[in-house]
VMD Tcl script that draws the C-alpha trace (Angstrom):
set ca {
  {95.53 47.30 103.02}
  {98.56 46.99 105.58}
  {99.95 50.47 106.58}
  {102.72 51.76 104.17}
  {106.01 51.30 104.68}
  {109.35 52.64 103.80}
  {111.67 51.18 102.15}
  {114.72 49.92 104.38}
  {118.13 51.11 103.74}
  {119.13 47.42 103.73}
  {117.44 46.76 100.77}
  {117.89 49.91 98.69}
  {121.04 50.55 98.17}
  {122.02 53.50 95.81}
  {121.57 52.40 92.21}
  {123.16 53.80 89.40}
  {121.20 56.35 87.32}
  {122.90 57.31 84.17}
  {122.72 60.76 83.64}
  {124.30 61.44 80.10}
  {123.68 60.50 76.55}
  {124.64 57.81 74.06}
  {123.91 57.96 70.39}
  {124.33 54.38 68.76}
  {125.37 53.93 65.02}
  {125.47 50.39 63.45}
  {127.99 50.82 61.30}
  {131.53 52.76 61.96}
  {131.62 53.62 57.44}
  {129.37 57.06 57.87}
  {131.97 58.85 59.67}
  {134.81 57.36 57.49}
  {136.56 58.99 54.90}
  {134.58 57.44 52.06}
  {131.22 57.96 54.56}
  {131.87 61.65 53.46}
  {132.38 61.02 49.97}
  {129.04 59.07 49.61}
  {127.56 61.20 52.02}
  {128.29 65.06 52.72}
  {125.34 64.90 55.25}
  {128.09 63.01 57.30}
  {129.58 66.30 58.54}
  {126.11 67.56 59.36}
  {125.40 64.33 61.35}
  {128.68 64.62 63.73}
  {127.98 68.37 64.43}
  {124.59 67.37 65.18}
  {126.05 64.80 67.95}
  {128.16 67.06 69.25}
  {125.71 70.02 70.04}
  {122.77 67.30 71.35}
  {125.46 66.64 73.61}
  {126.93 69.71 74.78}
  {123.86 71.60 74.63}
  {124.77 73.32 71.33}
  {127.42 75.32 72.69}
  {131.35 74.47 71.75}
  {133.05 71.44 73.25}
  {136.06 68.73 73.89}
  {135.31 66.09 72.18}
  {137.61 62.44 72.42}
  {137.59 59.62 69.56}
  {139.11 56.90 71.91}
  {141.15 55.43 68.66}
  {143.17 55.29 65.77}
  {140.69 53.89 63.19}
  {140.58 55.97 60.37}
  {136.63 55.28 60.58}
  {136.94 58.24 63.47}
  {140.29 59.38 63.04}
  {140.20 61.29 59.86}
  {140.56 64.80 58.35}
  {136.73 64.90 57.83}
  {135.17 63.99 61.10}
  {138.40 66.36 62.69}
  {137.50 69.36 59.72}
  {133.53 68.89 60.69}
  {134.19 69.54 64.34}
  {136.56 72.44 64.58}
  {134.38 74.04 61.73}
  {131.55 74.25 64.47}
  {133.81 75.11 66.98}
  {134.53 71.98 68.93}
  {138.14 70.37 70.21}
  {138.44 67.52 68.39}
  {141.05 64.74 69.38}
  {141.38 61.18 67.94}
  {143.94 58.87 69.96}
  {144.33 55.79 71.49}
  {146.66 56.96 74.38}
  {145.96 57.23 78.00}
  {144.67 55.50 80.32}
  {140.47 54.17 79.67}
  {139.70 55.76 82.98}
  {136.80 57.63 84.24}
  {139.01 60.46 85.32}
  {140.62 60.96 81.75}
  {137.25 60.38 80.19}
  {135.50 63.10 82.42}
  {138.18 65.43 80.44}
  {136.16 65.71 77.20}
  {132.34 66.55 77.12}
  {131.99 63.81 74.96}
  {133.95 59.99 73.90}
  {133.45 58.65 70.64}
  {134.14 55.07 70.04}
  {134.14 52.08 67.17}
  {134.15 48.59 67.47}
  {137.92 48.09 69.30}
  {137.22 46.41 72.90}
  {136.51 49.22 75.23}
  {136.50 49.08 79.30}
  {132.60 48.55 79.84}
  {132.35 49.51 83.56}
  {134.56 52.92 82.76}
  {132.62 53.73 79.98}
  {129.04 53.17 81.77}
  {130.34 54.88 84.87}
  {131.38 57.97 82.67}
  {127.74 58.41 81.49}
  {126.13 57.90 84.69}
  {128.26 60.74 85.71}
  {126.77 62.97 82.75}
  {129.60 61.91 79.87}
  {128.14 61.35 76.32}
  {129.39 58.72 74.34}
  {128.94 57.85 70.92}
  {129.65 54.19 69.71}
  {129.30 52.71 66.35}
  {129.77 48.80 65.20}
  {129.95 47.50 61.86}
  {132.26 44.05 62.53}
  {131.56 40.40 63.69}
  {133.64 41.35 66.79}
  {131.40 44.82 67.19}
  {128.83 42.36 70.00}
  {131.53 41.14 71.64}
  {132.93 44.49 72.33}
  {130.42 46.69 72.84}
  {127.46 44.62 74.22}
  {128.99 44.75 77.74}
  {128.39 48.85 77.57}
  {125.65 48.52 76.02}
  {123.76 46.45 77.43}
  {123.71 48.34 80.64}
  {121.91 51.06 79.16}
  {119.03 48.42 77.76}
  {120.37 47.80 74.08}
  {122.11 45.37 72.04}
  {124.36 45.31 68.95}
  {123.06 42.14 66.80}
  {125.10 40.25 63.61}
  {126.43 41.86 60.58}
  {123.71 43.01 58.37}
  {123.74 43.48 54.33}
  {123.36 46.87 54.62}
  {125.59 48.74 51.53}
  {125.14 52.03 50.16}
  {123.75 55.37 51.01}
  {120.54 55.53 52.61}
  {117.82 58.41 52.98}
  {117.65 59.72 56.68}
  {114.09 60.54 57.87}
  {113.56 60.90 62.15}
  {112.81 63.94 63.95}
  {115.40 63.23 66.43}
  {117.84 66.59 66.76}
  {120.97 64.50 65.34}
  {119.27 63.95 62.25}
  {118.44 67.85 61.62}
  {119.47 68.65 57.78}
  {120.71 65.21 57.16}
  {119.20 64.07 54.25}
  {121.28 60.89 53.58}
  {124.51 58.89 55.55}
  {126.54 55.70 53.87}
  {126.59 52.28 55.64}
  {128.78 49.62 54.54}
  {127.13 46.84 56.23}
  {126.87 46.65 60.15}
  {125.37 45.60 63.36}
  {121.43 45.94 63.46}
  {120.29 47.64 67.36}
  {117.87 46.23 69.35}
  {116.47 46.72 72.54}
  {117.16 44.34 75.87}
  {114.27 43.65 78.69}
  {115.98 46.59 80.92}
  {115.26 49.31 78.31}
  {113.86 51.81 79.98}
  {112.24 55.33 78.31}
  {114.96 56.87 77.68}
  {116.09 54.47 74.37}
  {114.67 54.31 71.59}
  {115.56 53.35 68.31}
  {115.47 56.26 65.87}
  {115.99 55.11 62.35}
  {115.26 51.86 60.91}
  {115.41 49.21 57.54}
  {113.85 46.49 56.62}
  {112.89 46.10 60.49}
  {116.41 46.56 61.74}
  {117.99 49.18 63.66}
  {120.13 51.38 62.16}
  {120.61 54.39 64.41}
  {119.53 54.90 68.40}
  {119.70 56.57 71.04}
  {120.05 56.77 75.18}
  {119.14 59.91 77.17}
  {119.37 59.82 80.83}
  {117.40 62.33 81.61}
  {114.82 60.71 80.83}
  {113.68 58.26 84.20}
  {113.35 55.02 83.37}
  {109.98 53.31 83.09}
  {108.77 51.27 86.02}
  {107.85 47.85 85.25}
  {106.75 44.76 86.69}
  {107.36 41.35 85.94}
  {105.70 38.10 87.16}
  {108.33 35.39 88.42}
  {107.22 31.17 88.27}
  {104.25 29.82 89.82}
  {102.87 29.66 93.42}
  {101.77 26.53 95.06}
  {98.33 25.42 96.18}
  {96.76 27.86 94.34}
  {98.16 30.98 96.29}
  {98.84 33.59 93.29}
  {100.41 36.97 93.40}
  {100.01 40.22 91.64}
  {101.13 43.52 91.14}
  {98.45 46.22 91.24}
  {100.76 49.19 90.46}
  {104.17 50.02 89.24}
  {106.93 51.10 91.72}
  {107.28 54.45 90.79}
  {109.18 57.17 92.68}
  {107.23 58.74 95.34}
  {104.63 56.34 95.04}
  {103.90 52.41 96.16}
  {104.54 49.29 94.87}
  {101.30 47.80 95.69}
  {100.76 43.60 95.37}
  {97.99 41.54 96.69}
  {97.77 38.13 97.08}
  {94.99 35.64 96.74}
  {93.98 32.20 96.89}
  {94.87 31.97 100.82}
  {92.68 29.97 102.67}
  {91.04 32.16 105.48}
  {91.91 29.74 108.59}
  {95.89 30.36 107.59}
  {97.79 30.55 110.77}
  {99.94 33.31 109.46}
  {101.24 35.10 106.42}
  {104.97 36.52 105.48}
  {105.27 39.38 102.95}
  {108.76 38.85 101.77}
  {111.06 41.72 99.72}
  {114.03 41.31 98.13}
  {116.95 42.56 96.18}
  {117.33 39.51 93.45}
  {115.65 36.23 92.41}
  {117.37 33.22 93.56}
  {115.17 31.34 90.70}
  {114.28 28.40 92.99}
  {110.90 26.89 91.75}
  {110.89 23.71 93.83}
  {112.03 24.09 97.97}
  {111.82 20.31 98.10}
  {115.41 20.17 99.90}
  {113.49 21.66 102.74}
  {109.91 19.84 102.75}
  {107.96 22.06 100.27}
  {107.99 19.64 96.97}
  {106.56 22.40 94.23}
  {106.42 25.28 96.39}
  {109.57 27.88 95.20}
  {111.10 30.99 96.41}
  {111.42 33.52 93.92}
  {112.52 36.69 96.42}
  {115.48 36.89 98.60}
  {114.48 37.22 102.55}
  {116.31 40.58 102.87}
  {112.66 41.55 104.25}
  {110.32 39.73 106.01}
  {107.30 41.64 107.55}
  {104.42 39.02 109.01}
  {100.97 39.76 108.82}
  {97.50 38.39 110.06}
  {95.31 36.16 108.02}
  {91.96 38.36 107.53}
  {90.47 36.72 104.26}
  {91.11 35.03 100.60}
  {93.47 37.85 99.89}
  {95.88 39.95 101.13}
  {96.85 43.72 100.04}
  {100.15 45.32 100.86}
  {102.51 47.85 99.66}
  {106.40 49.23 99.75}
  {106.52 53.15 99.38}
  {109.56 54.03 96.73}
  {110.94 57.05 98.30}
  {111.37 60.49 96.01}
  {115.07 59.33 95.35}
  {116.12 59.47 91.90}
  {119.09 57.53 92.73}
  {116.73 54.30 92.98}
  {115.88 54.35 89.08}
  {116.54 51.40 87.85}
  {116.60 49.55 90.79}
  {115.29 45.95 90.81}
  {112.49 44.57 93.74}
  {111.43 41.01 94.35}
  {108.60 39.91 96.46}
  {106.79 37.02 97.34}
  {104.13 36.09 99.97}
  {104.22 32.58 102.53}
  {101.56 31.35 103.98}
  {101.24 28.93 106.67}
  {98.20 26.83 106.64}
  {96.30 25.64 109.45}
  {96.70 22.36 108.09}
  {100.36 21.82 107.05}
  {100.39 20.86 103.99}
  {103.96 19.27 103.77}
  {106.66 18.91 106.08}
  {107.93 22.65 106.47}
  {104.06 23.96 106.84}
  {103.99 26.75 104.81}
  {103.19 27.52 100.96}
  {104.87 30.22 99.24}
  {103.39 32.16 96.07}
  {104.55 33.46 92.73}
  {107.42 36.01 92.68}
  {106.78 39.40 90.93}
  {109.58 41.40 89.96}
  {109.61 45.12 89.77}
  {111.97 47.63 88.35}
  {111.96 51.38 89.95}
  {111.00 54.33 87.33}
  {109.90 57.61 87.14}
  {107.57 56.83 84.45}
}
mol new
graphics top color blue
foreach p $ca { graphics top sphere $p radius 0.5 }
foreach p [lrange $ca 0 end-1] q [lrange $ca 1 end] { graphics top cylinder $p $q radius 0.2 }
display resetview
């Protein structure tokens, strides 16, 4: 195996690890006025919210809006009954220095300033967000999908439904009333820290996002090498650990092999503008580090530094080989790309 290396500051820039909470309902009815009604578990549920995100202790809490599905007597009677600050308005500025006034934002379907919002919980806000329109994707799926979930279509969803999860926000909450919705699912960036709480029929009803919980690492494979050189990931690129890859089918006379890293995918599966018909390039060259041909197969590694401002962070790499024989115009061969995300789990 090649000597360990660290990671270059070139390549690993400071990612974004999100640091507070989000707790995602699919339908904006249980905290309405009639979500009471139906439901007097509803009050239990908000307090619930409010002390998973402030720790249990008293807070400022912000409903960024006028709908009465938020900006009601009950939800406003709920909160200052467990001694919480409770304002619902749509004034102000949607920045992250107004948000970082209130320990936690609560939000419905309106549009809403993705980037603000994701920046506030990566600073340690808490938001929670519910759907429960056609326009609910549209305007939320940018926040939410940066945090690895997805609102889906409307579902049929009507009445009030028995509560059973373990999770703290669901402590004494027997029942809460939907009036249709938008199901939750999960995106390929999910990392351990969502998770879907409370379902029906399959669908998800209730979930949420914790970040302090490290994401997972992962590692995906990218196309298909040429002339049979193949790549693979033999561990995950955790923090304080190494992203370890080997790569086989080179032929041992090889003049010369190029471990390449990189910070995206350019998605190029055929370099036959430059004389490699059905070779591809699935890496950026942000790194290139050569290396001697020894054998069939080739072992290196890329040590993740104990930074937990990498989670989250996407790696590319791909090996080239150049053949003693060319074998095209350009010489070389190039491999499979993998793809791996930085984790702490």
């Amino acid at each position: 195996m090649t000597p360990i290396r660290i990671l270059l500051p070139a390549l690993l820039s400071s990612a974004l690890l999100a640091q507070g909470k989000i707790v995602v309902a699919h339908d904006d009815w249980t905290l309405g006025t009639q979500g009471f009604t139906n439901a007097p578990s509803a009050a239990q549920f908000v307090q619930n919210v409010a002390a998973w995100f402030h720790g249990g202790q008293p807070g400022n809490f912000r409903a960024w809006t006028t709908s009465t599905f938020l900006a009601n007597t009950s939800v406003s009677n709920a909160m200052t009954a467990a001694g919480h600050t409770w304002t619902a308005s749509s004034t102000g500025s949607f920045t992250l220095a107004n948000l970082q006034q209130y320990d936690g934002v609560f939000v419905v379907g309106n549009p809403v300033n993705a980037n603000v919002l994701a920046q506030y919980v990566a600073n340690g806000g808490n938001v929670y967000v519910a759907a429960g329109t056609s326009a609910s994707p549209a305007n939320l799926n940018p926040f939410l999908e940066q945090f690895g979930m997805t609102f889906g279509p409307v579902n049929p969803f009507v009445g009030t439904w028995p509560i059973s999860s373990p999770h703290p926000i669901f402590a004494g909450v027997s029942s809460l009333y939907h009036f249709n919705g938008n199901s939750i699912s999960f995106t390929a960036n999910a990392g351990a820290g969502a998770q879907v709480l409370v379902t029906k029929n399959g669908l998800g009803l209730y979930a949420a996002y914790d970040g302090s919980v490290g994401p997972m690492a992962k590692n995906t494979g990218l196309g298909a090498g040429c002339n049979n050189l193949s790549l693979a990931a033999t561990s995950r690129p955790l923090l304080g650990q190494n992203w370890s890859l080997a790569c086989s089918g080179i032929n041992p006379t090889s003049l010369l092999g190029i471990e390449v890293f990189g910070s995206s995918d350019p998605g190029i599966d055929d370099l036959l503008a430059i004389g490699m018909a059905g070779c591809g390039t699935r890496a950026s060259l942000d790194v290139l580090i050569g290396f001697s041909i020894t054998g069939s197969t080739h072992a290196y590694s890329l040590a993740i530094p104990v930074d937990p401002s990498l989670n989250g962070l996407d790696l590319f790499s791909t090996t080239v080989v150049f053949p003693s024989t060319p074998p095209n115009p350009f010489g070389a061969i190039t491999s499979n790309g993998m793809h791996g995300r930085i984790g702490s789990i």
